[in-house]
Residue, then its C-alpha position, 0 to 999 in steps of 0.5 A: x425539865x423544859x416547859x416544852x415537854x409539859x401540858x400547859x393547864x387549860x383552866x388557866x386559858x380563859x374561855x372566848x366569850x360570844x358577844x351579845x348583838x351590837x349596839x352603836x355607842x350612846x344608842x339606847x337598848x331599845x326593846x318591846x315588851x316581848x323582847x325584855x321577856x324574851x332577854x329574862x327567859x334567856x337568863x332563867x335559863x342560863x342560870x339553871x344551866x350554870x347551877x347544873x354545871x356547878x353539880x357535875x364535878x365529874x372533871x373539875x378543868x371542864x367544869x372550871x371552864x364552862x362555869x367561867x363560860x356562863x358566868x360571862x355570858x350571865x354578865x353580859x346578859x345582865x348588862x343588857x336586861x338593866x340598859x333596856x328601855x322597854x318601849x310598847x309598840x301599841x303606844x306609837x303613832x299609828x300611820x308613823x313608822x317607828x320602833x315595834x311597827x310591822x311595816x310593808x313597803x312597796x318598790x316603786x322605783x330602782x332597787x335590786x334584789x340579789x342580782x335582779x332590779x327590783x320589780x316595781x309593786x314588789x312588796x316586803x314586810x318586816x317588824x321593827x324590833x330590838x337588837x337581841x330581838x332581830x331574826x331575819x327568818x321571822x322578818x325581825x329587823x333591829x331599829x338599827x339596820x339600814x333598813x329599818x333607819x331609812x323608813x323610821x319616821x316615815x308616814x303611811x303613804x309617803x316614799x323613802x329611800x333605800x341605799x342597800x347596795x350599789x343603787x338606791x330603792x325608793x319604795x312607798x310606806x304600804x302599811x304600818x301596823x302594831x300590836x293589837x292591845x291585849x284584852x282585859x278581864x273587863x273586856x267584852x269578848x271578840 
């Protein structure tokens, strides 16, 4: 008979893989405390998810295929957990901006946004995290964002430049602030 006629077997189709968020080659996996903790729940869960699919021997192609699935997802994951450097926002210079800092910036200058200029004394703020931290609906920006870069460095009160689009921004460092160190057990209460 032809090959033509007969169902190729899908188990020997190997799954796609979703990539995790990425990093420029030879840039550390930076990550705050929040964020290694967040990468290792990630894990725990993929792992019991996995141990589930191990059980469910209803359909053994299907099972084949979503355990290859987690297993690289898993070694992906495991891969990013060993190449953090945990870094503690709480240890930066306080009128610095740099990883983990939560940083308001005010327009001064140029700009746009979307398809209107920019207003001078608009302000924006966002935190300064790693890439598997990043979350634009929380205001989370990867230190490796163009954003994020322009302003690194920068002291309280001074301007950066920003090139987010077809003109250039110059805004003013507003604030900087970093987490508040948590409170020990020898702590007098607030």
């Amino acid at each position: 008979m032809s090959r033509g006629f007969t169902k190729e077997d899908d188990a020997q189709t190997p799954p796609i893989i979703p990539p995790r968020a990425a990093l420029p080659a030879g840039t550390p996996n930076y990550v705050t405390p929040a964020g290694l903790e967040q990468l290792r729940t990630e894990l725990t869960t993929l792992e019991a998810e996995r141990a589930q699919a191990e059980a469910n021997r209803d359909n053994d192609t299907d099972r084949s295929h979503r355990l290859s699935l987690y297993n690289g997802r898993i070694a992906l994951l495991t891969e990013r957990i060993a190449s953090a450097k945990v870094v503690d926002p709480r240890t930066q210079p306080p009128k610095e901006v740099r990883f983990g800092a939560t940083v308001t910036l005010r327009t001064v200058s140029g700009g746009n946004q979307g398809s209107a200029p920019a207003k001078v004394g608009q302000e924006r703020t966002f935190t300064i995290v790693g890439v598997d931290e990043a979350d634009i609906a929380e205001s989370k920006v990867a230190f490796i964002a163009p954003i994020a870069r322009a302003v690194l460095g920068t002291k309280l009160g001074k301007t950066a430049k920003l090139k987010l689009g077809p003109t250039e921004e110059t805004v003013e460092v507003a604030a900087i602030a970093y987490e508040k160190p948590l409170a020990s057990s020898h702590d007098p209460a607030p």
